[in-house]
C-alpha positions as CSV (number, residue, x, y, z in Angstrom):
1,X,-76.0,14.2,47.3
2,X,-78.3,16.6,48.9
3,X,-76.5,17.5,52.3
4,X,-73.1,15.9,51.7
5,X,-71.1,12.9,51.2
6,X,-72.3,9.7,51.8
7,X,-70.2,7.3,53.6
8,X,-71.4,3.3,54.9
9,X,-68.0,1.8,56.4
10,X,-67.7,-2.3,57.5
11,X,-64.2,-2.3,58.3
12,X,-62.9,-6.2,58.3
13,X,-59.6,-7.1,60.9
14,X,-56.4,-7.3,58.5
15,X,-54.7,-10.7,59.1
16,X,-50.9,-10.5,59.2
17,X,-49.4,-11.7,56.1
18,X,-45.8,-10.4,55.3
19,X,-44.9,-9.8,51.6
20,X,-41.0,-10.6,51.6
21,X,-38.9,-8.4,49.0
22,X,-35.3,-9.8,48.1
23,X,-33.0,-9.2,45.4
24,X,-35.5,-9.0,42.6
25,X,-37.1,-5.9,43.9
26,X,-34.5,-3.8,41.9
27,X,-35.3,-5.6,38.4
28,X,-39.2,-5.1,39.5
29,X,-38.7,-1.6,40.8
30,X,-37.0,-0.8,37.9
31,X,-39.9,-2.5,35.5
32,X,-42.0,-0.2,37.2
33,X,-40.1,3.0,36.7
34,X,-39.3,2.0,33.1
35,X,-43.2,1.5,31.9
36,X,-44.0,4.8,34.0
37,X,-45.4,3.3,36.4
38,X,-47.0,5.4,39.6
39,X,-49.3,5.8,42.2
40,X,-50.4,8.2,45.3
41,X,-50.0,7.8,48.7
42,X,-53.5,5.6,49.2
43,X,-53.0,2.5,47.0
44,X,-50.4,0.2,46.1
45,X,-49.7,-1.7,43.0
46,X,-50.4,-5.4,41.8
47,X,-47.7,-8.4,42.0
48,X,-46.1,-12.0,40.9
49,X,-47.6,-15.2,42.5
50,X,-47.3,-17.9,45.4
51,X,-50.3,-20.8,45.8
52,X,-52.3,-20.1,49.4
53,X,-54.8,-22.6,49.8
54,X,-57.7,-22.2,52.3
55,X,-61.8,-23.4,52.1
56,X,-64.0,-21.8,50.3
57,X,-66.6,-19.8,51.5
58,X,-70.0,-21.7,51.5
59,X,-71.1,-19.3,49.1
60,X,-68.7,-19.9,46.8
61,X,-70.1,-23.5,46.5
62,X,-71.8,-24.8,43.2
63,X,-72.4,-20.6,43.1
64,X,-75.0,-19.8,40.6
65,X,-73.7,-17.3,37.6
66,X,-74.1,-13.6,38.5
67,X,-74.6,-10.6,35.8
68,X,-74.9,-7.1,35.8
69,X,-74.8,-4.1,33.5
70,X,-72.3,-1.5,33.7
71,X,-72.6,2.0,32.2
72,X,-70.5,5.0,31.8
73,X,-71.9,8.2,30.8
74,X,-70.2,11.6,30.9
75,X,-73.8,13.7,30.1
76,X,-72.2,17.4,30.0
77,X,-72.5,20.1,32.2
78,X,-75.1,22.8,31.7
79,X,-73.6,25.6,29.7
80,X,-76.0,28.8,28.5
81,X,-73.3,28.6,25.6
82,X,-74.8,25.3,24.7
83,X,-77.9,26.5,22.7
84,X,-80.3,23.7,21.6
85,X,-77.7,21.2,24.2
86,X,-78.3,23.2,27.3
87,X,-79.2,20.5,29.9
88,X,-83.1,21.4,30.1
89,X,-83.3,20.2,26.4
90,X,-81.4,17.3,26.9
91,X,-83.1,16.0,29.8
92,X,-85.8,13.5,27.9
93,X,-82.8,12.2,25.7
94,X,-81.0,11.2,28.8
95,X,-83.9,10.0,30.4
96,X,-84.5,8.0,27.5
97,X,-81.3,6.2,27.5
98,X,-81.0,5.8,31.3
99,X,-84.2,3.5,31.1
100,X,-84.0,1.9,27.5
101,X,-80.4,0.8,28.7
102,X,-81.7,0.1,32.3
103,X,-77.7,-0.2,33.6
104,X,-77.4,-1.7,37.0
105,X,-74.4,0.7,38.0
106,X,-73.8,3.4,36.7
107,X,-71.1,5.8,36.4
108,X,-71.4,9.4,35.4
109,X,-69.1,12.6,34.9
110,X,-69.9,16.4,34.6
111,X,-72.7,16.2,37.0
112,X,-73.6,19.9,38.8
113,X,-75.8,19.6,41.7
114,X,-79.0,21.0,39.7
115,X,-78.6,18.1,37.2
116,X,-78.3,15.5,40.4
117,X,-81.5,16.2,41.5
118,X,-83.3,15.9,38.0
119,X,-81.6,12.4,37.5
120,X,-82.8,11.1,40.9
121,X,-85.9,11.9,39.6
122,X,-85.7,10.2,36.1
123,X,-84.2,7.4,38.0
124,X,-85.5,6.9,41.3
125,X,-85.2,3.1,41.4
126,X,-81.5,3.7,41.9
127,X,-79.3,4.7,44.8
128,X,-76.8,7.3,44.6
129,X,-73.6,8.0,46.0
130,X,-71.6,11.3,45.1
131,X,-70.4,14.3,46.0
132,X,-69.2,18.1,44.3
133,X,-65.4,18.2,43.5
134,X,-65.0,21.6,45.0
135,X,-65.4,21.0,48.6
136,X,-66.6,17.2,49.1
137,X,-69.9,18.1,49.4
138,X,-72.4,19.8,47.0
139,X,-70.3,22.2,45.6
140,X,-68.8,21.8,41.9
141,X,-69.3,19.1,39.5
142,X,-70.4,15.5,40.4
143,X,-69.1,12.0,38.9
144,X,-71.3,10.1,40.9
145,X,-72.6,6.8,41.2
146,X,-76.0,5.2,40.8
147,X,-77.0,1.5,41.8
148,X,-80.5,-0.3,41.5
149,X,-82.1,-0.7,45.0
150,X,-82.9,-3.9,44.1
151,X,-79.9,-5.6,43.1
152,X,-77.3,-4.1,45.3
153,X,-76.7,-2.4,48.7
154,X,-73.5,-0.1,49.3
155,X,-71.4,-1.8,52.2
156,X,-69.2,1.0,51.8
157,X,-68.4,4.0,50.0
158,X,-66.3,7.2,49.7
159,X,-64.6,9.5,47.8
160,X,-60.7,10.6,46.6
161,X,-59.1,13.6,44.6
162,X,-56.7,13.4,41.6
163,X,-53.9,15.2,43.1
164,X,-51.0,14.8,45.3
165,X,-53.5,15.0,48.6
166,X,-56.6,12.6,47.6
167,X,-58.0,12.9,50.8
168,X,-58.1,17.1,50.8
169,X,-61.5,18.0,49.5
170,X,-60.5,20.6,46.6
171,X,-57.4,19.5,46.0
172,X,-55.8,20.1,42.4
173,X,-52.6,18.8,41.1
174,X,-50.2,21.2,39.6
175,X,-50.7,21.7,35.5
176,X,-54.1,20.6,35.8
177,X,-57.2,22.3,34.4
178,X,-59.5,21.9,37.3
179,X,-60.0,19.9,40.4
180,X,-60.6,16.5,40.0
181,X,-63.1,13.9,41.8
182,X,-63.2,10.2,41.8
183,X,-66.1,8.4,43.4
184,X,-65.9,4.4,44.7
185,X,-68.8,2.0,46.2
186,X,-68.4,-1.5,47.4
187,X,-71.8,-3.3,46.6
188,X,-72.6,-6.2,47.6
189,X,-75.3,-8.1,45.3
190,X,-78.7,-9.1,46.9
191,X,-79.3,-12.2,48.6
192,X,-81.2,-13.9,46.1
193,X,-77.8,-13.4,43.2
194,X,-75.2,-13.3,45.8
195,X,-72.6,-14.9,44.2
196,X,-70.0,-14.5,47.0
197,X,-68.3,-11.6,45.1
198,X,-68.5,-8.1,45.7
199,X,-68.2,-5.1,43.1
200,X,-65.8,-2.4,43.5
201,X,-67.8,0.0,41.4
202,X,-65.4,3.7,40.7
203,X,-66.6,6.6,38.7
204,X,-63.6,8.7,37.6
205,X,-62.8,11.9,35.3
206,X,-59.4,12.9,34.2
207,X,-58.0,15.9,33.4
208,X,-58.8,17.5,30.1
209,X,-55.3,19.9,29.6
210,X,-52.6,17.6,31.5
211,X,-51.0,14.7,30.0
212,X,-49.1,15.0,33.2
213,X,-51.9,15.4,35.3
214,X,-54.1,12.6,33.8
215,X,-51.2,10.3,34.2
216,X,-51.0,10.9,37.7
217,X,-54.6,10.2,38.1
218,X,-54.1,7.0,37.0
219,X,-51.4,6.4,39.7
220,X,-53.7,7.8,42.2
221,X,-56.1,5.4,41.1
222,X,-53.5,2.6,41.2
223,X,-52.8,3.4,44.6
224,X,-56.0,4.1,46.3
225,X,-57.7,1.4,45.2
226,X,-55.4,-1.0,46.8
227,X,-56.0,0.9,49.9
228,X,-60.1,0.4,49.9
229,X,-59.4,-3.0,48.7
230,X,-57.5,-3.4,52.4
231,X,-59.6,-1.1,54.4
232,X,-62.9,-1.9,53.6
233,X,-63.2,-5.7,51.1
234,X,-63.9,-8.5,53.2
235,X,-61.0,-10.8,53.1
236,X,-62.8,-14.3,53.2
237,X,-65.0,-12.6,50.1
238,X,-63.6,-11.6,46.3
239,X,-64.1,-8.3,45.0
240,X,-64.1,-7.1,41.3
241,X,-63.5,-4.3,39.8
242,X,-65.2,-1.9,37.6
243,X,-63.6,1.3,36.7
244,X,-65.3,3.8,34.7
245,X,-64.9,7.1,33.3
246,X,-63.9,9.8,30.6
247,X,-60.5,9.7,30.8
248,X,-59.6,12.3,28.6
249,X,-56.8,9.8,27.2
250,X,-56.8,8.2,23.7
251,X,-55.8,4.3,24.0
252,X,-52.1,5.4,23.6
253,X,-51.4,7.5,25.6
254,X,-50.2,6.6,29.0
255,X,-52.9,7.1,31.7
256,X,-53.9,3.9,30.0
257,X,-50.8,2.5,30.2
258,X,-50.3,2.8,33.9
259,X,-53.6,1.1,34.5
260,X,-54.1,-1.4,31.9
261,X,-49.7,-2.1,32.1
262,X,-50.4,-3.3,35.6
263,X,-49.5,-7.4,36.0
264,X,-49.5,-9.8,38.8
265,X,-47.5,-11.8,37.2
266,X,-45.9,-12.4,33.5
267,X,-48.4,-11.4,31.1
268,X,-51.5,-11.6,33.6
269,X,-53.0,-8.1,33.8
270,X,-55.1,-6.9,36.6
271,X,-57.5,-4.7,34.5
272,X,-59.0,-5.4,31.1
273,X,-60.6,-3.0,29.2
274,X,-63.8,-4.0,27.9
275,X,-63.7,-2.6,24.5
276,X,-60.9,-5.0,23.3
277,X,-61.8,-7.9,25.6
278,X,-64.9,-8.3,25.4
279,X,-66.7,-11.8,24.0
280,X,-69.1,-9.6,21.7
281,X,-69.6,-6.0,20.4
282,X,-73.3,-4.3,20.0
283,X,-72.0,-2.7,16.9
284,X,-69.9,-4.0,13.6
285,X,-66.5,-3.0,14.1
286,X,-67.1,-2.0,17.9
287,X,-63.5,-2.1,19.3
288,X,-63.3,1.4,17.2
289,X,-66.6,3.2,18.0
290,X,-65.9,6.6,19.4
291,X,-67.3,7.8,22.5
292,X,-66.6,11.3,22.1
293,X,-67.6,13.4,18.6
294,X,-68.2,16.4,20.1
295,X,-72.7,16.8,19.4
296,X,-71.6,15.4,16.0
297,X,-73.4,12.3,15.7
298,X,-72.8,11.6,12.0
299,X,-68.9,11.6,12.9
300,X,-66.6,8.5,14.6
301,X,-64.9,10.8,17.2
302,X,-62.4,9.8,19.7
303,X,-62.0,7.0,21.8
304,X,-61.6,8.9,25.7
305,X,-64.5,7.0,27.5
306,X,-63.5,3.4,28.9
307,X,-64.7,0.3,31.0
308,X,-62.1,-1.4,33.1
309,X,-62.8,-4.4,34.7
310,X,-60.7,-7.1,37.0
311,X,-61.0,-10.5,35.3
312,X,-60.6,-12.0,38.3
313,X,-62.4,-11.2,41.9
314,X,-58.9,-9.7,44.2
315,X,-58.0,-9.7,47.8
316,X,-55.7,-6.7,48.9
317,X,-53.2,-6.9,52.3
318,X,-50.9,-4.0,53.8
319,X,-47.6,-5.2,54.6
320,X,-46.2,-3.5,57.7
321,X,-42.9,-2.8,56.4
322,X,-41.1,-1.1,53.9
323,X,-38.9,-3.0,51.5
324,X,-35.5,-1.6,52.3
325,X,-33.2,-3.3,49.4
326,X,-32.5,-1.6,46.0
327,X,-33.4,1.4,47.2
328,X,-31.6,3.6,44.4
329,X,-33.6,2.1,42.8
330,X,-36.7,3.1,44.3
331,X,-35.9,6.4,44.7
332,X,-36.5,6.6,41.1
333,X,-40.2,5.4,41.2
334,X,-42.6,7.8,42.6
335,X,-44.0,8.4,46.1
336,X,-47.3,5.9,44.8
337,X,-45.0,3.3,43.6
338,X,-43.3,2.9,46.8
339,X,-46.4,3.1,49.0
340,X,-47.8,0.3,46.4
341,X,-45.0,-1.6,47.2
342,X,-46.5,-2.5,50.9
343,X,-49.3,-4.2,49.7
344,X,-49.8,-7.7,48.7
345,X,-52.3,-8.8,46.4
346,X,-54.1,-12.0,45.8
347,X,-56.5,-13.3,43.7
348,X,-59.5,-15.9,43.4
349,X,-59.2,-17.9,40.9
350,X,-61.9,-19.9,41.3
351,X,-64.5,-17.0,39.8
352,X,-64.4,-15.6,36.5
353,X,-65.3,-11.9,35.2
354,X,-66.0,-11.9,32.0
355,X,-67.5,-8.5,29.8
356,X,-70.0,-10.3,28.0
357,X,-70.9,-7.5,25.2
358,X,-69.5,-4.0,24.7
359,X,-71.9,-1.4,23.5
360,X,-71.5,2.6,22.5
361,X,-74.8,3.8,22.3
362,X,-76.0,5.6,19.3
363,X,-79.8,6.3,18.8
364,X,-80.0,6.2,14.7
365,X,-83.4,8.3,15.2
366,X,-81.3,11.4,16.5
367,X,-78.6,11.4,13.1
368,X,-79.9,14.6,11.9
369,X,-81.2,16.2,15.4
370,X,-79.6,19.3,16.5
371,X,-80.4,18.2,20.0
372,X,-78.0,15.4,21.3
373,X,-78.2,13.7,24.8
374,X,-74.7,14.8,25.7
375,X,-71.0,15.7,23.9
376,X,-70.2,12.0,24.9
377,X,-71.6,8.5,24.0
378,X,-72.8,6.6,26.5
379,X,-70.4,3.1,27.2
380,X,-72.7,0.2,28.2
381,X,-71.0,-3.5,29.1
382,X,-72.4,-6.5,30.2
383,X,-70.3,-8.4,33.0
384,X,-71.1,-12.1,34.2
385,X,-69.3,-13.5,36.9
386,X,-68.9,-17.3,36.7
387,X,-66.8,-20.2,38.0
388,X,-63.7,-20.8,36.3
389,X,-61.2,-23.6,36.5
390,X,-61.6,-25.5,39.8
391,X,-64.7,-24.0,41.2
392,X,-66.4,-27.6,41.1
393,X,-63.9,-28.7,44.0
394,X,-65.1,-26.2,46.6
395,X,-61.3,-25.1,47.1
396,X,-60.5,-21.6,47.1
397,X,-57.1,-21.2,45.3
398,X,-55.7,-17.8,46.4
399,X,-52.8,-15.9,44.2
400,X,-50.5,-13.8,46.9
401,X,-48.0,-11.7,44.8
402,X,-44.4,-11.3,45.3
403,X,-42.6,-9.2,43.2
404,X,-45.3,-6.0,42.0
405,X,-45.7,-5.6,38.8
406,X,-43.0,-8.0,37.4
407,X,-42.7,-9.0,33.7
408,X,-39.9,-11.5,34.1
């Protein structure tokens, strides 16, 4: 971003459709509170199942298989202290990756507004959306997003903060190291591979000193997502997600949780995460890889960089009310968990998104360099979306959810 954010909006009228709450929403409210379950005041969370049947968009019909390659990269910040890794000697590495990997989206972290402008430049097949996490414009450190030209077009896009006000440019929430930036895009695949699905592409970075804080990211996340989902998906159209990012988090602790503990319905999750789901791995024993060891290439490091994905394309609808029983208990979830409460999700489940292969990069010929492309390891996944069970009938079987996040 060279002037400030950018911002496409196609807003899409918000058919009525009541989500009724009765006695279960205790047992459910309670679920939530009892897995730590939260979210901010911009998106809601994901819920238990009744069949809506409608036709199918025409594009929907006998639609072709779709893929695209998704990459996360946290490339460091320029520090003096760096030595050999300041940026301006790391700039062919990266460059190297960014077009031996040719990702379709990408999603990036630790960007300044110096290193913006050199990537454009390695890069300038892609589009990029973005914007500095001090002040929603240039200022501060970027986790942008960058799309090939020729494959996708943003339909719309914006920008949210970690903190108990997303939309305050700036914003920080209490405990945390720094101010915190999460960018979206909703893209929209060219005619020619239009599948009828759209990608919700997000770019995120947690906090690195707050458990606390990174937890309530995630619930942020949660929350906001459902929001854009309403606001800005088409309706008659599915959208998947992609959520990318350094999270700061090892697989156990519980910004994961939050996100990857979210369920429609008994056992059906609403994100995967690519390293343990997908069909193949680029590497022997690639569930393990480590994404961060710290310029160390010879060394496994930590696991903190991660690919979520929606298995299935998702339609998102506000409710206009506020459920009103149990409410002891929901005065014990948090302000996010409630707001999630007035959405309703539903899901197509006549198209499939599958990670295909799951890839850390490592380049062997840079083992004994003291020169690395970044702290981090790149996280590259291949998605396909396909038809799943049904899709030959040209009905359009949509999931509505009933009681959020149940697991009974």
């Amino acid at each position: 971003m060279e002037s400030g954010p950018l911002m496409r909006t196609q807003e899409s009228p918000i058919g009525a459709n009541w989500l009724t709450i009765g006695a279960s929403v205790f047992a459910v409210s309670a679920c939530l509170f009892a897995a730590g379950y939260a979210f901010d005041a911009t998106v809601r969370p994901f819920e238990g199942l009744v069949p809506v049947t409608g036709n199918a968009p025409s594009s929907l019909k006998s639609a072709p298989e779709a893929k695209f390659r998704m990459m996360s990269f946290n490339i460091r910040r320029d520090f003096k202290s760096d030595g050999l890794n300041q940026w301006k000697n790391r700039i062919p590495l990266v460059t190297k990756i960014l077009q031996t990997e040719s990702p379709d989206i990408i999603g990036m972290q630790e960007v300044l507004p110096e290193q913006m402008d050199d990537i454009k430049t390695m890069i300038p097949e892609y589009e990029v959306i973005g914007a500095g996490r001090d002040d929603g414009q240039r200022e501060g450190e970027f986790v942008p997003l960058f799309f090939r030209k020729d494959k996708f077009k943003a339909i719309s896009a914006g920008f949210f903060w970690l903190s108990d006000r997303p939309d305050i440019p700036g914003s920080i929430y209490p405990g945390a190291g720094c101010t915190r930036i999460t960018t979206w895009a909703l893209l929209r695949m060219n005619e020619d591979s239009d599948v009828g699905v759209d990608i919700l592409a997000i770019s995120t970075h947690f906090d690195h000193v707050s458990e606390s804080a990174r937890k309530k990211g995630a619930e942020v996340l949660r929350l906001k997502i459902r929001e854009i989902l309403d606001q800005h998906a088409p309706k008659s159209r599915g959208t998947g997600i992609v959520l990318v990012g350094d999270f700061n988090a090892e697989p156990e602790e519980s910004a994961l949780h939050t996100l990857l503990g979210d369920t429609w319905q008994k056992d059906k999750a609403v994100f995967y995460d690519s390293r343990l789901k997908s069909e193949k791995f680029a590497q022997p024993d690639g569930q393990n890889v480590g994404t961060f060891p710290s310029w160390d290439p010879t060394i496994n490091g930590k696991i903190i960089d991660y690919v979520l994905y929606t298995p299935s394309p998702l339609a998102c609808f506000k409710e206009n009310q506020q459920p009103s029983d149990a409410k002891s208990a929901l005065k014990m979830l948090s302000r996010e968990s409630v707001e999630c409460l007035k959405y309703t999700l539903k899901r197509n489940s006549n198209m499939d998104i599958k990670a295909q292969t799951y890839s850390v990069v490592i380049d062997p010929n840079l083992l004994k360099s003291p020169t690395q492309p970044s702290d981090h390891r790149p996280v590259v996944v291949d998605f396909r979306i396909v038809g799943g069970p049904g899709s030959g009938s040209g009905g359009q079987e949509m999931m509505s959810t009933r009681n959020s996040n149940s697991s009974t």
